[in-house]
C-alpha positions as CSV (number, residue, x, y, z in Angstrom):
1,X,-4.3,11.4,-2.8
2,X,-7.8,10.0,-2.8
3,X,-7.4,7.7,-5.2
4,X,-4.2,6.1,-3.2
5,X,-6.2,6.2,-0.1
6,X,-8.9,4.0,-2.4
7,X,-6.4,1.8,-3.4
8,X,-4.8,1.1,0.2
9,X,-7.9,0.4,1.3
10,X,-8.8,-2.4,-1.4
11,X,-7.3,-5.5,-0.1
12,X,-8.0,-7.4,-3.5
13,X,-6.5,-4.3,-5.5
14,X,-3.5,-4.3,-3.5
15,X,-3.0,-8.3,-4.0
16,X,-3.8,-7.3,-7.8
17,X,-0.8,-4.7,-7.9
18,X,1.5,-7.3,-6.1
19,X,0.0,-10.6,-8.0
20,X,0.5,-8.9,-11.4
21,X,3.4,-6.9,-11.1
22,X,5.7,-7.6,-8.4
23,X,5.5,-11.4,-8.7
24,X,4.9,-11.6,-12.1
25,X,8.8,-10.6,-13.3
26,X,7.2,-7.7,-14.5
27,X,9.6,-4.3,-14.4
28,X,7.0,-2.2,-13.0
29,X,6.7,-3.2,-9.5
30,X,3.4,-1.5,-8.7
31,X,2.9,-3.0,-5.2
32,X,6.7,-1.5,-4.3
33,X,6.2,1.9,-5.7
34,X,2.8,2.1,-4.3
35,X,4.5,1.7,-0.6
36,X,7.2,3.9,-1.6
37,X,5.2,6.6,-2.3
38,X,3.3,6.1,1.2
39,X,5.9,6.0,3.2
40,X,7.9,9.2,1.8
41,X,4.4,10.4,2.0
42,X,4.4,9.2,5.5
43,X,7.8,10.4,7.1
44,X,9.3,13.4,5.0
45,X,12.8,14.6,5.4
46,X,11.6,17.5,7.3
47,X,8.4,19.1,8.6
48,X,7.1,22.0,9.3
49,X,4.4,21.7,12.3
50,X,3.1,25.3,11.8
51,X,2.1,23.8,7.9
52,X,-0.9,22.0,8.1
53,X,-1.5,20.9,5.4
54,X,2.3,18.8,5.7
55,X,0.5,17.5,9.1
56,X,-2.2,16.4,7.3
57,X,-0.5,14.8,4.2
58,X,2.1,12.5,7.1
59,X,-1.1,12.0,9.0
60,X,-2.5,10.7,5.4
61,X,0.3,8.5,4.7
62,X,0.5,7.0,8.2
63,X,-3.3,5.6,8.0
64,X,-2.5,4.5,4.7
65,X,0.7,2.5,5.4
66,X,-1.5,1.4,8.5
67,X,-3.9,0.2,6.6
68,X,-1.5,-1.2,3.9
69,X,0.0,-3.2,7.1
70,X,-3.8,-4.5,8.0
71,X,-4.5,-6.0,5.2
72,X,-1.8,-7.8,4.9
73,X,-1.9,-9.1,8.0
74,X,-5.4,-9.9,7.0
75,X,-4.5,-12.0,4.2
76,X,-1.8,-13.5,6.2
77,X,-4.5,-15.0,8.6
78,X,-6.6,-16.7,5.8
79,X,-6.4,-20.3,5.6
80,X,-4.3,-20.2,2.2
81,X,-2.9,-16.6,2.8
82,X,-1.4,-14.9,-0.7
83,X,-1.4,-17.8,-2.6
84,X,-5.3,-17.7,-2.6
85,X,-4.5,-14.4,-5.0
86,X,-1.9,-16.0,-6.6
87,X,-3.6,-19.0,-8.0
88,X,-5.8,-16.6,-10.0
89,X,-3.4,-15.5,-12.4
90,X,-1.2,-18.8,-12.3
């Protein structure tokens, strides 16, 4: 879970993942199954609030689809927003 919270928190990682594999026509959509992951992570089905540890893991994927959320945001508000990440593999 670490290492997910390390990626999350990389805003040129996560423009890597989406760059390189979701744009790219590549099957592997790394970006997408990155947030999919979270957010299951994030809202299970169920959950049992006398299980911390299953408070802990939703409080986990909340900050990290927060932080997700941030840096886009983030690269929204740059003067040439995603594309800046783009032109680097183009």
């Amino acid at each position: 879970m670490e290492a997910v919270r390390t990626i999350c928190s990389d805003i040129q990682c996560l423009m890597d993942l989406f760059v390189n594999y979701d744009l790219s026509g590549s099957e592997t959509k790394m970006f997408e199954i990155l947030v999919n992951v979270v957010c299951k992570l994030a809202s299970p089905e169920s959950i049992d609030i006398e299980n911390t540890s299953e408070i802990t893991s939703r409080i986990c994927g909340i900050e990290m689809l927060t932080t997700i959320m941030k840096s886009m945001e983030e690269i929204c508000w740059q003067p040439q927003g995603m594309f800046k990440f783009y032109d680097k593999v183009s």
